[in-house]
C-alpha positions as CSV (number, residue, x, y, z in Angstrom):
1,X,0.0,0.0,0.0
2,X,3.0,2.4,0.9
3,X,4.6,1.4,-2.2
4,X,1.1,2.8,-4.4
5,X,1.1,5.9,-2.3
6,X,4.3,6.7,-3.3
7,X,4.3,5.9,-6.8
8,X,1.2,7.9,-6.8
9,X,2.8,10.7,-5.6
10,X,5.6,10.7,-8.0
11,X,3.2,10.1,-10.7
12,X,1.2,13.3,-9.8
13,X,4.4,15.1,-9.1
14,X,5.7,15.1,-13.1
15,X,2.6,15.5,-14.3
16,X,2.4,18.6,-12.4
17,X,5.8,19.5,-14.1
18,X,4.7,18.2,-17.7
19,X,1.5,20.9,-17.2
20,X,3.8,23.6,-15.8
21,X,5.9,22.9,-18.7
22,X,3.1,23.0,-21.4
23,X,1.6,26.0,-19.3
24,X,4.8,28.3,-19.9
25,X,4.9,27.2,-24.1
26,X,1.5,28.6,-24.3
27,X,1.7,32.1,-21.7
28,X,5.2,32.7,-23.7
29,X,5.7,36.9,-23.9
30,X,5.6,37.9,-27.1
31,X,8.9,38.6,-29.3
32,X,10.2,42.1,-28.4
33,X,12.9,44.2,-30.6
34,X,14.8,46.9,-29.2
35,X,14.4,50.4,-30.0
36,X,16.8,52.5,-32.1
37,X,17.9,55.2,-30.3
38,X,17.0,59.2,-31.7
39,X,20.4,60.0,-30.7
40,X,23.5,57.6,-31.6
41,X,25.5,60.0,-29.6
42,X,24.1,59.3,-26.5
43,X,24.1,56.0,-26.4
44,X,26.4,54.5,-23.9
45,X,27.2,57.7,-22.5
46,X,27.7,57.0,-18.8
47,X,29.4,54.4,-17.2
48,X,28.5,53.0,-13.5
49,X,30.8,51.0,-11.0
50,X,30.3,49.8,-7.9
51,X,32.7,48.6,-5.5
52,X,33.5,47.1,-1.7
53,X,36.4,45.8,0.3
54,X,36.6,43.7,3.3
55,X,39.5,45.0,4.9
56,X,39.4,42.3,7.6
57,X,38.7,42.9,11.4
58,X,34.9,45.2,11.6
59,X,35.9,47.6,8.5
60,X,34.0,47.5,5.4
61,X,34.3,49.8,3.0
62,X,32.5,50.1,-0.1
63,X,30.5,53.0,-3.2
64,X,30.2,53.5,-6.5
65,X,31.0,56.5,-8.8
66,X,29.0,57.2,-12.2
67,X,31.3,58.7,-15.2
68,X,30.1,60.8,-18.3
69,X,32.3,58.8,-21.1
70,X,31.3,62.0,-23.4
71,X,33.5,64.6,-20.3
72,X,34.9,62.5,-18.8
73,X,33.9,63.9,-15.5
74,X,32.4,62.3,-12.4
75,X,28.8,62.6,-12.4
76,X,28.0,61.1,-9.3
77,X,29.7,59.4,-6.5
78,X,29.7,57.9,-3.2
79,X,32.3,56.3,-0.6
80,X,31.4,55.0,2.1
81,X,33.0,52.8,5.3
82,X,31.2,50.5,7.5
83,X,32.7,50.1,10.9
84,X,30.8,47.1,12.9
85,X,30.8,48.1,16.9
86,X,30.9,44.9,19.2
């Protein structure tokens, strides 16, 4: 009787899979295309990185700095440390 039960289960269990499978071919989004852009010049204009250290011990340390690639200047930044009190 255990044996049925579980054979059941594991039965019930890929079929549930097999309709969750099916269920995602049919709800598929649509095909999307990207979007030229108005102005090529633009594109890819600023550049963002993030960063962090451990620097061992309770000090953290970590920001990220956005860069105009057109300038070359810093657009927006932050630095930040993290020190963990015991």
């Amino acid at each position: 009787m255990k044996k049925n039960t579980l054979m059941l289960m594991g039965i019930l269990a890929v079929a549930f899979l097999l309709f969750l499978n099916l269920a995602a071919l049919i709800l598929e989004p649509a095909m999307v295309f990207a979007q030229k852009d108005a102005d090529p010049a633009a594109r890819g204009r600023y550049q963002i990185s993030s960063w962090a250290a451990y620097t061992g011990g309770t000090t953290c340390h970590y920001g990220y700095y956005v860069v105009d690639t057109m300038s070359g200047k810093i657009v927006d930044k932050l630095l930040e440390e993290h020190k963990q009190s015991d």
